[in-house]
PAMIMI-564282 format. One line per 8 residues: number of its first residue (from 1); their letters; for each residue x, y, z of N, C-alpha, C. Coordinates in nm, 2 decimals, always signed. Atoms other than C-alpha are relative to their C-alpha. Example, Ala and Ser with C-alpha at 12.3 -4.5 7.8 and 13.67 -1.06 7.14 Angstrom:
<pts>
1> AS> +0.09/-0.12/+0.00/+1.23/-0.45/+0.78/+0.09/+0.12/+0.00  -0.09/-0.11/+0.00/+1.37/-0.11/+0.71/-0.08/+0.11/+0.08
</pts>
This chain:
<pts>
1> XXXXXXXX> -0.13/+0.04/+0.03/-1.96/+1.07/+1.04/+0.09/+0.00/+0.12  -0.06/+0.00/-0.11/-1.73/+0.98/+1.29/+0.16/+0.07/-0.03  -0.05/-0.07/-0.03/-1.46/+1.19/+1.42/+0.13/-0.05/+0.05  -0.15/+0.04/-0.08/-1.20/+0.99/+1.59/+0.12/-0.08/-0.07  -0.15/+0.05/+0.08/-0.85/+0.90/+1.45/+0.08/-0.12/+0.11  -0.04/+0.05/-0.07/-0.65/+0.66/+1.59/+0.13/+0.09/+0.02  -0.14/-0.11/+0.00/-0.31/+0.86/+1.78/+0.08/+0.03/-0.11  -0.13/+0.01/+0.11/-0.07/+0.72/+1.52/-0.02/+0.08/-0.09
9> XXXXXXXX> +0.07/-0.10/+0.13/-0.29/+0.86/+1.26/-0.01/+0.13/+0.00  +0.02/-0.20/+0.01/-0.38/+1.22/+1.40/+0.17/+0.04/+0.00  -0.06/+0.00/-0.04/-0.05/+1.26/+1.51/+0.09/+0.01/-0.16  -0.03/-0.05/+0.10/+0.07/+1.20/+1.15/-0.06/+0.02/-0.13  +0.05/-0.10/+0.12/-0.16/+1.36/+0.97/+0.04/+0.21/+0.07  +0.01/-0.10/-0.10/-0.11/+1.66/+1.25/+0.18/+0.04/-0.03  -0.16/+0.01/+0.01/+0.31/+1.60/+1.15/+0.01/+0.10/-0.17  +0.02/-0.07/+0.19/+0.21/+1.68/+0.74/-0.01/+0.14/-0.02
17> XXXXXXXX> +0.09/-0.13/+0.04/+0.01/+2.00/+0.77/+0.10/+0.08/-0.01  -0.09/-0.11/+0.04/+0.32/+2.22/+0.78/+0.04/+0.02/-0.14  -0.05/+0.04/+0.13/+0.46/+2.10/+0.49/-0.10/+0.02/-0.13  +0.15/-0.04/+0.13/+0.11/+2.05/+0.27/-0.07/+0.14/+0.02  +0.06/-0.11/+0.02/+0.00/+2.39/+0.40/+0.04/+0.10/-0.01  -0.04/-0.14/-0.02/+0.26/+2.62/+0.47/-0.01/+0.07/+0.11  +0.02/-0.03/-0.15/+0.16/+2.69/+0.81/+0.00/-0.08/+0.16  -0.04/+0.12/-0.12/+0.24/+2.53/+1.13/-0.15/-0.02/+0.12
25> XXXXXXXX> +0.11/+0.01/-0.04/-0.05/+2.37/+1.35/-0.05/+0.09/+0.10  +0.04/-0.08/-0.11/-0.02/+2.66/+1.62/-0.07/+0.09/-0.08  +0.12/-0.07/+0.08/-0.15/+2.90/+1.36/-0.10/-0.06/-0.03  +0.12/+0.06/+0.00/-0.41/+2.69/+1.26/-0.11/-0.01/+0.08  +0.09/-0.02/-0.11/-0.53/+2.67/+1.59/-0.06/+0.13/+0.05  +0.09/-0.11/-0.03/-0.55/+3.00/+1.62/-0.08/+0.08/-0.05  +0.06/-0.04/+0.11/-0.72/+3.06/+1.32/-0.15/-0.04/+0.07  +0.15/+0.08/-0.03/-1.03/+2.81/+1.45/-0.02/+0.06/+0.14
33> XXXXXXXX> +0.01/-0.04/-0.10/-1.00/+2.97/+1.77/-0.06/+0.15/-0.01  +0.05/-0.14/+0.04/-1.06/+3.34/+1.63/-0.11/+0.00/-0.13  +0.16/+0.08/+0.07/-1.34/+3.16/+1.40/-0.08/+0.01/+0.02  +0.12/+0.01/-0.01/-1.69/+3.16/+1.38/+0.01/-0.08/+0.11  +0.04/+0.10/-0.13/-1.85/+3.03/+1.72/-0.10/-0.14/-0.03  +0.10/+0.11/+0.02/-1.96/+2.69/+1.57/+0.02/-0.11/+0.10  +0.01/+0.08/-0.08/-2.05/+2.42/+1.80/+0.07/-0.16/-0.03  -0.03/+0.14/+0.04/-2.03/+2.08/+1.63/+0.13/-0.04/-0.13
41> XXXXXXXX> -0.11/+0.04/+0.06/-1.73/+1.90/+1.47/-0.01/-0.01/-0.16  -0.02/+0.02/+0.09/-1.80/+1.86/+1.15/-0.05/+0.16/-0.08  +0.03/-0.16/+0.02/-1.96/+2.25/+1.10/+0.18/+0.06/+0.01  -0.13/-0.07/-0.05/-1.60/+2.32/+1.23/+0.06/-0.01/-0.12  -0.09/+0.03/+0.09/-1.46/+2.11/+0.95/-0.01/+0.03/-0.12  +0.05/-0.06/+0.15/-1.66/+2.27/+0.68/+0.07/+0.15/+0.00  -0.02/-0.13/-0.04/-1.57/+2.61/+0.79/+0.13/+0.00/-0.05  -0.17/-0.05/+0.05/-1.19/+2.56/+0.72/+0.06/-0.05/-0.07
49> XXXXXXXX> +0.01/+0.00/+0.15/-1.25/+2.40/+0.44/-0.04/+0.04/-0.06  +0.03/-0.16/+0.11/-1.43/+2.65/+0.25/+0.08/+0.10/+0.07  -0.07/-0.12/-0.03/-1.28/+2.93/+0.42/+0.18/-0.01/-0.02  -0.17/-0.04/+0.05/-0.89/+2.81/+0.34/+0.01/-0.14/-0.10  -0.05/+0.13/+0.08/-0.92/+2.53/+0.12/+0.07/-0.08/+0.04  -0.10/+0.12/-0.05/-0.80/+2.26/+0.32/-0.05/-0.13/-0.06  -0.01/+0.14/+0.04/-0.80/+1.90/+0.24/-0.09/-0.06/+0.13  +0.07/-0.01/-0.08/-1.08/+1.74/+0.46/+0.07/-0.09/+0.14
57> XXXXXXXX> -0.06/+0.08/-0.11/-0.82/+1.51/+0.66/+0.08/+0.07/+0.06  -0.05/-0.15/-0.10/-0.64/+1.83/+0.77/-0.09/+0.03/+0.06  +0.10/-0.12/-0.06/-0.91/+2.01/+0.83/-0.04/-0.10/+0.15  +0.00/+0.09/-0.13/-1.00/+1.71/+1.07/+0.09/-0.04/+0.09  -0.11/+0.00/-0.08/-0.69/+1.69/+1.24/+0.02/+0.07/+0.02  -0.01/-0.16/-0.02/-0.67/+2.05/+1.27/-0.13/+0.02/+0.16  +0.17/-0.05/-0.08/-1.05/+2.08/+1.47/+0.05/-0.11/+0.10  -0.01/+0.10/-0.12/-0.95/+1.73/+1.68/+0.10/+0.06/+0.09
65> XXXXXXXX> -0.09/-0.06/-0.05/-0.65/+1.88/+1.77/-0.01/+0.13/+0.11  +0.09/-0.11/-0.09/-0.84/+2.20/+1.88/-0.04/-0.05/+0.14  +0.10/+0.05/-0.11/-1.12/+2.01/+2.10/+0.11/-0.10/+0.09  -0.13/+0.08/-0.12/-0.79/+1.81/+2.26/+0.03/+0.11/+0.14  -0.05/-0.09/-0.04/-0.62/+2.08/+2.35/-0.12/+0.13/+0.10  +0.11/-0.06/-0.08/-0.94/+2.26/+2.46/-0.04/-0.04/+0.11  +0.05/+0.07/-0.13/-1.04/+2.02/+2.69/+0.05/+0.00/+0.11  -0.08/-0.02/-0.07/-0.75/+1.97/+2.84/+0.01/+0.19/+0.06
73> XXXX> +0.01/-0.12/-0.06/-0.75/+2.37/+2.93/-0.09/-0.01/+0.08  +0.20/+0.01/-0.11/-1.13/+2.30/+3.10/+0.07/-0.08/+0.16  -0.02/+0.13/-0.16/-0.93/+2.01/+3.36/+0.11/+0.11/+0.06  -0.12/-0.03/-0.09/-0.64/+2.24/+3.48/-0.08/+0.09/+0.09
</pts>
């Protein structure tokens, strides 16, 4: 299953999560960040969907969000 959103899309599905979850996307991140060490994206997206009951288009915008932001740490 493919993984990639188009901006507009992550961006607002990435805008919602506060609102539908109660928590803002910096927590979130730091939740998957202090997470189990799983490798592949979609293991990621199971993980915090059973473990907090997310909705699976959060949970995917949540983990892309991660591996963005991750990467970008690897180039500085």
């Amino acid at each position: 299953m493919s993984h990639v959103f188009s901006e507009e899309t992550h961006r607002n599905l990435l805008a919602r999560i506060p609102h539908c979850t109660g928590r803002e996307v910096s927590d979130w991140l730091r939740t998957v960040e202090e997470g189990p060490a799983l490798f592949r994206f979609e293991e990621k997206v199971s993980w915090l969907r059973a473990e907090h009951n997310l909705a699976y288009g959060h949970a995917k915008a949540i983990i892309h969000e991660y591996d963005l932001r991750r990467a970008a740490r690897k180039l500085l």
